[in-house]
C-alpha positions as CSV (number, residue, x, y, z in Angstrom):
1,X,-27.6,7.2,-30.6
2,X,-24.9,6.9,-28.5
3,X,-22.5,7.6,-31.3
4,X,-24.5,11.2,-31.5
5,X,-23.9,11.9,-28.2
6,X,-20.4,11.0,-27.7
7,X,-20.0,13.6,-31.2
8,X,-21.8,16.1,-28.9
9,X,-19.9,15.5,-25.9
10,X,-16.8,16.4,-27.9
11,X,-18.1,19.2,-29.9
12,X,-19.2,21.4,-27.2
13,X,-16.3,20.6,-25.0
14,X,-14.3,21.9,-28.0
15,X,-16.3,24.7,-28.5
16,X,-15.7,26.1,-25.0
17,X,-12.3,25.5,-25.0
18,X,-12.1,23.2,-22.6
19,X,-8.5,21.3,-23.0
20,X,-6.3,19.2,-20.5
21,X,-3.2,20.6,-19.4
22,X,-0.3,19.7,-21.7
23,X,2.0,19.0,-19.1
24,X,1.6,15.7,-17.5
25,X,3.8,14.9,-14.0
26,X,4.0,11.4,-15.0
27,X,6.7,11.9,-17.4
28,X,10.2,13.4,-17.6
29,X,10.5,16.1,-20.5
30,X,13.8,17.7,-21.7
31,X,13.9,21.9,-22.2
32,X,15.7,23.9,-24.7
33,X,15.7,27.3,-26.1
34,X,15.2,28.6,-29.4
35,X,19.1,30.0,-29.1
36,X,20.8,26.8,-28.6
37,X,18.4,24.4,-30.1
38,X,17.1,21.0,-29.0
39,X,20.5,19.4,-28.9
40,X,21.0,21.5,-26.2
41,X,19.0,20.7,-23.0
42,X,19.2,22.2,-19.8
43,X,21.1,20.1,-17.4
44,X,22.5,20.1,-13.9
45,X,25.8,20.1,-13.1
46,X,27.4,17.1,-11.0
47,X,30.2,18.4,-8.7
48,X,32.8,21.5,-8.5
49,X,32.2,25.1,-7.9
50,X,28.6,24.5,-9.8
51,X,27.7,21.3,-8.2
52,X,23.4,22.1,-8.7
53,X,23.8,24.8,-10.9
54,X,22.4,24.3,-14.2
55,X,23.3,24.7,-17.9
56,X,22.5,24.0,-21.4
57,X,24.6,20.5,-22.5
58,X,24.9,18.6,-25.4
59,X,22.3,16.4,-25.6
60,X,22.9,12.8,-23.9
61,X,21.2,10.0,-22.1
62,X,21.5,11.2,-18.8
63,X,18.7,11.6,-15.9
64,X,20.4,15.5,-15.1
65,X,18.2,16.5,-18.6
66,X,15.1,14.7,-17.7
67,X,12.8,17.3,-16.0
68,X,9.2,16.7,-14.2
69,X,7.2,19.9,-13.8
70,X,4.6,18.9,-10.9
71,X,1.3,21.7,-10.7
72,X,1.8,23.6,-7.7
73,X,-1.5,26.0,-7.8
74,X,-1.3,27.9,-11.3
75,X,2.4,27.3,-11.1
76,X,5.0,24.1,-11.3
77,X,8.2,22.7,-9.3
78,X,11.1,21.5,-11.6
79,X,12.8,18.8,-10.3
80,X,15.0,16.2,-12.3
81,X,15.2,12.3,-12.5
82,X,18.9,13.2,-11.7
83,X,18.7,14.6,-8.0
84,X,14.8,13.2,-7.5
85,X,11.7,15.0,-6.3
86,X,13.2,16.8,-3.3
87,X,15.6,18.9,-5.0
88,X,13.5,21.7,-6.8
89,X,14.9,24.4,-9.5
90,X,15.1,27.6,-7.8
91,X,16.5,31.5,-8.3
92,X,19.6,32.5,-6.2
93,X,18.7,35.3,-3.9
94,X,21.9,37.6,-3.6
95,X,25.6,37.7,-3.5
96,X,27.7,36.9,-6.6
97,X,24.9,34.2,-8.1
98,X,22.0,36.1,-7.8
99,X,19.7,35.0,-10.2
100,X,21.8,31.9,-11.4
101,X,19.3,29.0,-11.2
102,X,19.9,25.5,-9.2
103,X,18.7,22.6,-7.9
104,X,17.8,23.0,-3.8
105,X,16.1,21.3,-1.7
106,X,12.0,21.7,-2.8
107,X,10.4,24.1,-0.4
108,X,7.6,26.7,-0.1
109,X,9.6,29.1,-1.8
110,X,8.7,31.4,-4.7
111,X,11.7,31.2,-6.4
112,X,10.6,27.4,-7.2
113,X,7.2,28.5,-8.2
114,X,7.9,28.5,-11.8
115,X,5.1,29.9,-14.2
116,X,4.8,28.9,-18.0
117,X,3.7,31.4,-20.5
118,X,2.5,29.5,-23.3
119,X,4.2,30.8,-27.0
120,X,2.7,27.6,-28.9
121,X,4.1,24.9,-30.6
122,X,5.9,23.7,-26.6
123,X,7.0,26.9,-26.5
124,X,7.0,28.6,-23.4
125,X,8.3,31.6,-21.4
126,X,9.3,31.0,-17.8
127,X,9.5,33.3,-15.1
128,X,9.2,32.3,-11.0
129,X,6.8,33.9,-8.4
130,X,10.1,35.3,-6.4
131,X,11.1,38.2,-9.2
132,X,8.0,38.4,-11.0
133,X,6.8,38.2,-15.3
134,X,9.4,40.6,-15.7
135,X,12.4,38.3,-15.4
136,X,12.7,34.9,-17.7
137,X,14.9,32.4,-17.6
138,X,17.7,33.0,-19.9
139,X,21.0,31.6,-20.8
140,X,24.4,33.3,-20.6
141,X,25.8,33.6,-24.0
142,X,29.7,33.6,-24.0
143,X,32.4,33.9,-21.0
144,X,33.2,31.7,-18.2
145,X,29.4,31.4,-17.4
146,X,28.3,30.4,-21.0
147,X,25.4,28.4,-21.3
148,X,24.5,29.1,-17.8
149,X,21.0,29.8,-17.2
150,X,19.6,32.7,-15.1
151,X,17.0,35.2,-15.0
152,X,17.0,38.4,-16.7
153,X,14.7,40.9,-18.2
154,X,12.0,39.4,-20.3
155,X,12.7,40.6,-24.0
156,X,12.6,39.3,-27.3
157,X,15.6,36.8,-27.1
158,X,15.9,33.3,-28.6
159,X,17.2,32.2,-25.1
160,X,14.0,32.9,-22.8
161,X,11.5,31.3,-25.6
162,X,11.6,27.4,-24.2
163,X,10.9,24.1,-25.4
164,X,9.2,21.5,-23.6
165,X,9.3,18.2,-24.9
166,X,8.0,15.1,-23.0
167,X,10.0,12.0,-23.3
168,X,8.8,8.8,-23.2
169,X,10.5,7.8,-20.1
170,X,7.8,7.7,-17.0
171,X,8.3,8.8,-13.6
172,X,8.4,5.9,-10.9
């Protein structure tokens, strides 16, 4: 009997489409695009002009590629094992960066207020709340910004279709 209703239980929670959301904030996850591949996660970098900006690097054991995406309403905060919880991902507003994406410090601001389009398979497109699902995050292919992310207009480009893989390290 109880076998019967446990298979009922399950059946008509699948037929109404009733899943759990696929990103858990318990764990770090690494992103990549479809343009550079997985051995090329986004990463922050440490220092210099950039210090906080971010980039796609070759793949490594270090906590700059290990992102958390923590729900915020129907959107998430990106924020990396790297810099911890109070530094979010956010879209430069203005100047000579504007729309380059960093890490600074996590706020009620809609440029951190990132929203995941689901493409399947982890796939995602990502836009923020600040410029709207008309601008995905992209990276910069070639020049002195290469591999640079930032957000442009949404299109059908390898570099604003996005990965996101958990990893099995745990958030403490």
């Amino acid at each position: 009997m109880r076998l019967l209703a446990v298979i009922w239980v399950a059946t008509v929670m699948f037929a109404s489409g009733a899943t759990a959301d696929p990103i858990d904030a318990r764990v770090y996850y690494k992103l990549s695009t479809d343009f550079r591949g997985i051995d090329m996660p986004l990463d922050v970098y440490n220092g210099g002009a950039k210090n906080n900006m971010t980039h796609l690097a070759p793949s490594a054991d270090v906590s700059g590629q290990l992102w958390r995406l923590i729900a915020i309403n129907d959107a998430y905060q990106l924020t990396t094992q790297f810099r911890g919880d109070g530094m979010c991902l956010d879209a430069v507003n203005g100047g000579p960066m504007n729309n380059k994406t960093r890490l600074t410090p996590c706020g009620n601001y809609t440029g951190q207020f990132w929203s995941l389009a689901p493409l399947g398979d982890d796939k995602y497109r990502m836009t923020t709340e600040f410029r709207g699902p008309n601008m995905c995050l992209d990276v910069v292919n070639g020049g002195r910004d290469n591999n640079d992310t930032q957000l442009t207009s949404c299109g059908n480009y390898s570099g604003q279709i996005w990965t996101v893989r958990p990893t099995r390290i745990g958030v403490q």
